[in-house]
N, C-alpha and C positions, 0 to 999 in steps of 0.2 A: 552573311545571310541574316535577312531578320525574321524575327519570330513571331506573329501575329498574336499579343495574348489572350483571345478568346481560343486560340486554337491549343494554349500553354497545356489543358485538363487532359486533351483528345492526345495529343505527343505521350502525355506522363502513362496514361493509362494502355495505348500502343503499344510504348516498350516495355509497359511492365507482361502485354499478353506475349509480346517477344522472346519476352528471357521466360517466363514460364515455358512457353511452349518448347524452345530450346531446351528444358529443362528435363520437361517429359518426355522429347526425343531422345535425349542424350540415356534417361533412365532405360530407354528400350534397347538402346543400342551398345550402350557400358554398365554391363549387372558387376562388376567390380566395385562398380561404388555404393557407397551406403547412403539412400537417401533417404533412410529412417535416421539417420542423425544431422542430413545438412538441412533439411527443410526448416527450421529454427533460424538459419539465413538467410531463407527469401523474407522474413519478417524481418529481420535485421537490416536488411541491403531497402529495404521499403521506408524503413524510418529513415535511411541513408539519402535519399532523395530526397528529402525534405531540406536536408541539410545541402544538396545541391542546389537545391532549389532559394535555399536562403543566400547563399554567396552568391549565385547569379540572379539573381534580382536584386543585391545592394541595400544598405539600411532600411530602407523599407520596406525588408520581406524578414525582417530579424523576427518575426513571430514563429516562423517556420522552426525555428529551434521549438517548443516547445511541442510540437505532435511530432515532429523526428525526434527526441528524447525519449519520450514516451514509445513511441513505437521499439524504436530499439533497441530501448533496454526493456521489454517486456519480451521482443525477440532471444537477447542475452540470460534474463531469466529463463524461458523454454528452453534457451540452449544448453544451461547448466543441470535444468530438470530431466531433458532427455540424457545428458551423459550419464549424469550420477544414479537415474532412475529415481529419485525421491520426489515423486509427485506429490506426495501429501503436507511440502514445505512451502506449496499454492495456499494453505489456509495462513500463512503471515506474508508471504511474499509480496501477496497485494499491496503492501505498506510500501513498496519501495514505487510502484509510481506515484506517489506521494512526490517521494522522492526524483524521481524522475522529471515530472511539472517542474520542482526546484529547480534542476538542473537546465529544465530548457529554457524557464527565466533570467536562468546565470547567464547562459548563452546568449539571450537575448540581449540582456543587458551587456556584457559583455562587446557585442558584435554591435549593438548600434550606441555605445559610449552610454551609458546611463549609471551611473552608478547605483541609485536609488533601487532599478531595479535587481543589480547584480547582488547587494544586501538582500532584497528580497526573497532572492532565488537563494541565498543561502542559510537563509532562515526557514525557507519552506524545506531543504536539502535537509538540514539538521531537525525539523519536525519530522519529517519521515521516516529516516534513520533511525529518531527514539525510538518513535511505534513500531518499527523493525524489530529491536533490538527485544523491545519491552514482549509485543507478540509473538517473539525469535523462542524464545526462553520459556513463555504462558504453554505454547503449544508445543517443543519440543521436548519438554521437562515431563509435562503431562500425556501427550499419546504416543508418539515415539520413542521414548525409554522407558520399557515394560522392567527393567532392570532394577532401575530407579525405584525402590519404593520407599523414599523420603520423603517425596514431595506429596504423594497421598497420605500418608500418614502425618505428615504434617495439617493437613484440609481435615481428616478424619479429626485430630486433636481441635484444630482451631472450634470445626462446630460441634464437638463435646462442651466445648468451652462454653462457646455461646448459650448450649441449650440448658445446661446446669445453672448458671449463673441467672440466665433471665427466666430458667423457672424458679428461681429459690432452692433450688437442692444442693447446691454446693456451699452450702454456710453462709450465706450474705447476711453481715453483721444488721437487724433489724432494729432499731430504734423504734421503742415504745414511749410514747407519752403520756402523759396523764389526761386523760378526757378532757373536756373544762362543757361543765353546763351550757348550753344553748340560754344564753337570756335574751326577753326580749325588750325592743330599744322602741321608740318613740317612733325611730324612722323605716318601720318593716314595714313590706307591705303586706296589705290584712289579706286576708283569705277570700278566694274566689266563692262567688254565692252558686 
């Protein structure tokens, strides 16, 4: 069968009202299941298409890796937030499509031979990953561990520090000179009339 590609948008978006709809039926008819924790897969299985979509179209649909990365690991995020219930680890999580981008670049490159870009995509992976790690730490150290009081009283200390020091009250060793006369030179200029 072929597929007509102006028609490739209207198929994608068809079966995706498909399997929703199945979905919400399915929700009416089996209250056994919990679909306050699978909904975080219809965003998963959505970036998953993309990825279908890039193997059946052939190297030159290898971009398709990068919005299915993206899509479904921001899917796999919500799915880790709905389990654990730590929605408030959304103020650094954002960093990992960062990461994400990278990875779909690796894929691309990867899938249509490019080396250039599979380096690419793993230097955008590891810039991510810092700012993960770096805003993992900033925000979990500071609003999430009420426990924790080192790292406030560490901030309290530091601008102690600061405000003594650059007002003069914590003893800053002052060096005094000796004046020296203002004389004047041949080459001032004279005073305004």
């Amino acid at each position: 069968m072929q597929i007509n590609r102006s028609n490739t948008g209207a198929l994608i978006v068809g079966t995706l009202l498909i399997v929703f709809g199945l979905m919400a039926l399915a929700g009416r008819f089996f209250s056994f299941v919990d679909w306050d924790f699978i909904w975080p897969f219809a965003i998963i299985g959505f970036g998953a298409l993309f990825f279908v979509a890039m193997f059946a179209g052939g190297k030159g649909t290898a971009a398709f890796a990068i919005p299915g990365s993206i899509i479904g690991g921001i899917g796999l995020v919500l799915l880790f937030q709905n389990v654990t219930g730590h929605w408030e680890s959304m103020s650094y999580f954002w960093t990992l499509i960062i990461t994400f981008v990278g990875v779909g670049i690796y894929v691309m490159g990867w899938y249509g031979g490019d080396e250039s870009q599979k380096r690419s995509g793993w230097r955008v992976m590891k810039t991510g990953f810092i700012l993960f790690i770096i805003f993992g730490v900033f925000f979990e150290t500071i609003f999430s561990s009420y426990s924790n009081i080192l790292f406030p009283l560490l901030l309290i200390a530091l601008g102690a520090y600061l405000v003594l020091t650059r007002s003069g009250l914590l003893g800053a060793k002052k060096t005094h000179e000796p004046s020296k006369p203002i004389e004047p030179s041949d080459h001032s200029i004279p005073p305004a009339s």
